[in-house]
C-alpha positions in Angstrom: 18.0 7.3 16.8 16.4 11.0 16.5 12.9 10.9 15.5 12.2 12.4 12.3 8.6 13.9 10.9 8.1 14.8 7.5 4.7 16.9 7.1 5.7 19.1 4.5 2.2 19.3 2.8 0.5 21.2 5.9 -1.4 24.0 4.6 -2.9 26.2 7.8 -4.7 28.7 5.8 -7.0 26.2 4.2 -8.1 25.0 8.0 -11.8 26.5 7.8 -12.3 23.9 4.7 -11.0 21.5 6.5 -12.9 22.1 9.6 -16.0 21.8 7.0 -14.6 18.5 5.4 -14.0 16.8 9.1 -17.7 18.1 9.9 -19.0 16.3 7.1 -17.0 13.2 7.8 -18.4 13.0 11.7 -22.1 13.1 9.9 -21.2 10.3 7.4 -19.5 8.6 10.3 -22.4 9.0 12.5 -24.8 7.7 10.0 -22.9 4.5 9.6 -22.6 3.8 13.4 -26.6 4.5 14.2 -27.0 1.8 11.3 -29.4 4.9 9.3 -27.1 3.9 6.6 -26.8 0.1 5.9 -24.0 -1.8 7.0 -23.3 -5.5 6.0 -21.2 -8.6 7.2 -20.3 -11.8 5.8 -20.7 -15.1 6.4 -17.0 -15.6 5.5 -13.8 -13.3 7.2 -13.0 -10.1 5.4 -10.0 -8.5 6.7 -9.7 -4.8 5.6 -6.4 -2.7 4.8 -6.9 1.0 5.2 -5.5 3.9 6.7 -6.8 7.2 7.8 -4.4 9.4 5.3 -4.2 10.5 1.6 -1.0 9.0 -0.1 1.4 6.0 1.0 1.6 4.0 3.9 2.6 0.9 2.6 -0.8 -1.2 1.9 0.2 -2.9 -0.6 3.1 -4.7 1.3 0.9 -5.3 4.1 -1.8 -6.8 1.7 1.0 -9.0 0.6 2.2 -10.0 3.8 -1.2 -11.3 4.9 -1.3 -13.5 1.4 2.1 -15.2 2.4 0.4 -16.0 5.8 -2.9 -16.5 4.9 -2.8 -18.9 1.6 -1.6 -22.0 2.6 -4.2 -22.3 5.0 -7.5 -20.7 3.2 -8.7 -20.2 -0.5 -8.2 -16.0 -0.4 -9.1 -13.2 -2.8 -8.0 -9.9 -2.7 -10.6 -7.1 -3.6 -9.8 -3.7 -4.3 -11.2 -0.5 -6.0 -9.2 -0.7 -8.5 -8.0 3.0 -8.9 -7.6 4.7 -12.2 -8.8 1.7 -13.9 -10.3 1.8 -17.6 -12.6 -0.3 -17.2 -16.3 0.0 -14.9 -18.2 -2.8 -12.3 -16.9 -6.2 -11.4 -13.8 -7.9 -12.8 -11.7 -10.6 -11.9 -8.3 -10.8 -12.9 -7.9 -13.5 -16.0 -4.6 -14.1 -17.7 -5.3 -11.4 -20.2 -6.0 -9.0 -17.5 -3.6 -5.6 -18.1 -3.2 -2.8 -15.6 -5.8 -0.9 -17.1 -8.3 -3.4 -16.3 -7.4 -3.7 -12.7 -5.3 -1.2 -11.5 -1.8 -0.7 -11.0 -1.3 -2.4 -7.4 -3.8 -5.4 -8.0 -2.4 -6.3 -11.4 0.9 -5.8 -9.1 -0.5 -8.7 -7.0 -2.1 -10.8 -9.4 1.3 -11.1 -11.4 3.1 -11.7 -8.0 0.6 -14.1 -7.0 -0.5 -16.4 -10.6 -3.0 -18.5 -8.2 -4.7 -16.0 -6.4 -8.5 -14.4 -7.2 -7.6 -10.5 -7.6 -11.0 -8.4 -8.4 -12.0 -5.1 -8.1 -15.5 -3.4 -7.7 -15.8 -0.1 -6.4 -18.8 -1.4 -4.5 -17.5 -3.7 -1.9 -20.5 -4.7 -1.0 -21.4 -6.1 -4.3 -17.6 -7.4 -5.2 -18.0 -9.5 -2.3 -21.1 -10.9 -3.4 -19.6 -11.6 -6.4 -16.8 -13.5 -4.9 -18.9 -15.7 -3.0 -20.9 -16.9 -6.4 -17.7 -18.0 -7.9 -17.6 -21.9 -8.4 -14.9 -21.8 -6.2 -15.2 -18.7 -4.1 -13.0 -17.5 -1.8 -12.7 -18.4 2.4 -11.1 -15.2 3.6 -11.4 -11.9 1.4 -8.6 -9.3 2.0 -10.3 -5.5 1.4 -7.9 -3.2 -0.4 -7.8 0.5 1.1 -11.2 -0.2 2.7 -10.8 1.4 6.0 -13.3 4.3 4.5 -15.9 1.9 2.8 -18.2 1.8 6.0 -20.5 -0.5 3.5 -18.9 -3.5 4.6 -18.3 -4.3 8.5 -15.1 -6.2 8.5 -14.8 -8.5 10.2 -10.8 -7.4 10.9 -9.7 -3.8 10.3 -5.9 -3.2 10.0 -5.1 0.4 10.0 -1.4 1.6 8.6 0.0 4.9 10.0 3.6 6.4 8.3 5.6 6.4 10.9 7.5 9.3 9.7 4.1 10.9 8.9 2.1 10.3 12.4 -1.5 11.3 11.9 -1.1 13.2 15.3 0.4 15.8 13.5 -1.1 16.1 10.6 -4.3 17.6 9.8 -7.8 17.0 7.6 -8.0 17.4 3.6 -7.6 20.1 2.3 -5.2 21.6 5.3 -3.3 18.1 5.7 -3.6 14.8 4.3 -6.4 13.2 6.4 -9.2 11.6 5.4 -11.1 11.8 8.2 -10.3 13.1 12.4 -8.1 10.9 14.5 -11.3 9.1 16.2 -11.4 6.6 12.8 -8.9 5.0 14.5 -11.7 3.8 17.1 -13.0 1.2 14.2 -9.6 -0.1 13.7 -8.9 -3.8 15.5 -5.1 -3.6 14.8 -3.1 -0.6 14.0 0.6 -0.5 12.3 2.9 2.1 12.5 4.9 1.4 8.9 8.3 2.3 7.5 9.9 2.7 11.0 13.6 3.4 10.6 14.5 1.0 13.4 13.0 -1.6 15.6 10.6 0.5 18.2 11.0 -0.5 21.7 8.1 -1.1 24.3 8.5 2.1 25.5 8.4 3.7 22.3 5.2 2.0 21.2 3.7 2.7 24.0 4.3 6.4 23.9 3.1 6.2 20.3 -0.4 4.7 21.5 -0.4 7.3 24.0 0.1 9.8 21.3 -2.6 8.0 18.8 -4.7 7.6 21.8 -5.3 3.8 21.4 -6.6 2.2 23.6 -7.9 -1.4 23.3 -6.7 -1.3 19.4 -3.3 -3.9 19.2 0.0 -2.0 18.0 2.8 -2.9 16.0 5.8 -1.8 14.2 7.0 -2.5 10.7 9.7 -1.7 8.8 10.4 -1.7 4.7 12.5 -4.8 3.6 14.1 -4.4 -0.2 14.4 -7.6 -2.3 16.8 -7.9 -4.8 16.6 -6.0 -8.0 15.0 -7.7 -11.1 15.3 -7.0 -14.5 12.0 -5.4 -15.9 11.9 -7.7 -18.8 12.9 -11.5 -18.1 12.6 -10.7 -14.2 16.6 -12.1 -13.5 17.3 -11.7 -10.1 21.0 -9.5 -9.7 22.5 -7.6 -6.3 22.3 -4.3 -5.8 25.5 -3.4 -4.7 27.3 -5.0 -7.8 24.8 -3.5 -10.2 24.9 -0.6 -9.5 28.6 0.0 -8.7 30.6 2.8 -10.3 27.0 3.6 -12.5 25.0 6.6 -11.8 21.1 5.6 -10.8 18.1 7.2 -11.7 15.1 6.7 -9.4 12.1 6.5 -11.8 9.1 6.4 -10.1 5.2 7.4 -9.5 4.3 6.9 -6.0 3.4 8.9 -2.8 6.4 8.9 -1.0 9.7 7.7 -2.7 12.1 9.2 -0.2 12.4 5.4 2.1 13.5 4.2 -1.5 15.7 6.7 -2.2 17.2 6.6 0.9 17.9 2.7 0.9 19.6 3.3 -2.9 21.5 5.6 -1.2 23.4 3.1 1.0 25.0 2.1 -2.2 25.8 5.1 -4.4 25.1 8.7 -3.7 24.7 9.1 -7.3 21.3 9.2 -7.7 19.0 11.5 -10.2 15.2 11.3 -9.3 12.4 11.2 -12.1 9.4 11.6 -9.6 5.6 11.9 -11.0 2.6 12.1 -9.0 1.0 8.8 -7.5 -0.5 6.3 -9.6 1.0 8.6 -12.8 0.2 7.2 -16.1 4.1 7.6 -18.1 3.7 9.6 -21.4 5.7 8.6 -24.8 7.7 12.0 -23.8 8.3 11.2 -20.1 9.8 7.3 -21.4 12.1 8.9 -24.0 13.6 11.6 -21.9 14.3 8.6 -19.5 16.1 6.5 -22.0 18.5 9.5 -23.4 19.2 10.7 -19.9 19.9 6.6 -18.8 22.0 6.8 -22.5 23.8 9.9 -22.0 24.7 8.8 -18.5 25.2 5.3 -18.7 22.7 4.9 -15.8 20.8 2.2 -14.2 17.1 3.0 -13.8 15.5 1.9 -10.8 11.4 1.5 -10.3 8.8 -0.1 -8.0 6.6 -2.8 -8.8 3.5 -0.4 -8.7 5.3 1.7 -11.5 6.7 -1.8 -13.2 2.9 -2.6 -13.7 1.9 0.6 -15.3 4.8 0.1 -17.7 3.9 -3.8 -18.7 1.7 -2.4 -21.2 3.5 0.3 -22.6 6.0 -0.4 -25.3 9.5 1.1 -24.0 12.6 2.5 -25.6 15.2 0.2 -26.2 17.6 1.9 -23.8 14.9 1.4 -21.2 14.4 -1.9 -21.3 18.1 -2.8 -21.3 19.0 -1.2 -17.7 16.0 -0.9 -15.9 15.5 -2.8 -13.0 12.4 -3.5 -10.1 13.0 -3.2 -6.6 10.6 -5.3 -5.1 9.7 -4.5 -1.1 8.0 -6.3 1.9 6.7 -5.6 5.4 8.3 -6.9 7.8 7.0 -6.8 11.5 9.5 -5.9 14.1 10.8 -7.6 16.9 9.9 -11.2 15.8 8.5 -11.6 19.4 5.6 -9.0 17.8 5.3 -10.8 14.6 4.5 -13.9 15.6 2.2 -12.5 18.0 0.6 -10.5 15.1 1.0 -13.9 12.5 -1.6 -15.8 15.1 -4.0 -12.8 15.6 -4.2 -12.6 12.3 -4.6 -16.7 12.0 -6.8 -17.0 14.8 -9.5 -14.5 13.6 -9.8 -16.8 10.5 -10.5 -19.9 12.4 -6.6 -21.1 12.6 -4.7 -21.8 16.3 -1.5 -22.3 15.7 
């Protein structure tokens, strides 16, 4: 299968401020490694989720993936930033917890996941220490989008790279979509090459290390896995095919990259109108009710992500909406299963677990 790259954002003129930017990230960087700035570990494993690029590479999935494996072996809590939040400091998810106290993609998690600590500090440092006074604190702490937050020395770092995106070709903010040079990749213990559209042979991964310039980092391959649809407001499980058969579809969405969705809904129908906002976009009044007479006047389905799902839990929506719109729920899966189970027991052993 051809190899596709999508880079549309590259911007060449803006390269002097981005030579600027990646100048000021080596300092940071440099300050962090000659420990001028502090740098702290834990008694307890913290496994940290980053990546080195602005926008989506599937961290949320991956976060979720290490619950399923982690949780029936350790007590684990998942700290993140919490981006976009309304609320300031420390706070662990409660029952009354909204998306405005958390976060979009941890109140995502703590709904998927009823039994599992969810908090958010934008000082890591100090969320963990927060963890650990709980009266029952966590024994492994998953770091959210961490990869940056030099604070905390992890004691596993997993770094996602868009396949379709590869950070070889990109370039630094403002120019490209990087967050800092290529060489961050050196910190990383593990690094996953996400939303590949097929499974990657050895040869291809190795001439995507070569590319990355890995060298004693582990690689693997992962791909997108849909769930069924479920209905945004009693959470039925139904097919796609069938629901969607004969009806147009409108993608409704605010997210980095919706194009992998798009493309698996188009599998089943190729009619399709997309409602795209900007990442982590907070749905006006207007925005819902031009939805629900274009899903009236078509007699379309509405599809949306969980992350978007969460945002809309606390908004009151049109009638119309609620009736047809349905969640399609994703996961990362690690391809061949020869790689995933070698990645399941690196992952178990470096929290104390042979299997």
């Amino acid at each position: 299968m051809p190899r596709t790259i999508d880079i549309p954002h590259i911007c060449k003129p803006l390269l002097p401020l981005a030579w600027l930017y990646s100048a000021g990230v080596w300092v940071r960087n440099q300050l962090f490694d000659r420990r001028i700035l502090p740098v702290e570990e834990f008694s307890i494993p913290v496994i940290s989720v980053g990546n080195l690029t602005v926008g989506g590479t599937g961290k949320t999935p991956m976060i979720e993936y290490l619950i399923e494996l982690i949780s029936p072996h350790r007590r684990v809590a998942v700290l993140s930033r919490g981006y976009r939040r309304k609320s300031k400091g420390f706070v662990v998810a409660t029952a009354q917890t909204t998306a405005l106290d958390i976060g979009d993609e941890p109140y995502q998690i703590h709904c998927k996941y009823n039994n599992l600590m969810v908090a958010v500090d934008s000082n890591r440092r100090r969320g963990i220490k927060q963890l650990l006074t709980l009266s029952t604190p966590p024994e492994v702490i998953l770091l959210d989008d961490a990869h940056q937050h030099r604070y905390v020395l992890p004691s596993l770092s997993i770094v996602l790279c868009d396949y379709n995106r590869p950070i070889y070709a990109d370039l630094p903010l403002p120019a490209g979509r990087l967050r800092e040079p290529h060489s961050g990749l050196r910190r990383a213990h593990i690094v996953v090459l996400t939303k590949t559209p097929h499974a990657l042979t050895q040869q291809e991964i190795a001439e995507e290390a070569k590319l990355l310039h890995i060298s004693h980092q582990e690689l693997y391959a992962a791909h997108i896995e849909y769930q069924q649809l479920h209905h945004i407001t009693d959470a039925s499980r139904h097919d796609i095919a069938s629901t969607i058969a004969h009806r147009p579809v409108i993608l409704f969405t605010g997210i980095a990259n919706p194009m992998p969705m798009m493309q698996y809904i188009e599998r089943y129908t190729s009619h399709i109108t997309c409602m795209t906002y900007p990442d982590h976009h907070d749905f006006s009044t207007n925005e819902l009710n031009e939805l629900s007479q274009r899903a009236q006047r078509e007699d379309a389905v509405i599809i949306t992500t969980e992350k978007d799902a969460a945002r809309l839990n606390h908004i009151k929506l049109p009638e119309e909406v609620a009736k047809h719109c349905y969640i399609l729920p994703m996961k990362t899966a690690i391809q061949p299963t020869s790689q995933a189970i070698d990645f399941d027991n690196l992952i178990l052993q470096k929290i104390g677990i042979n299997q």
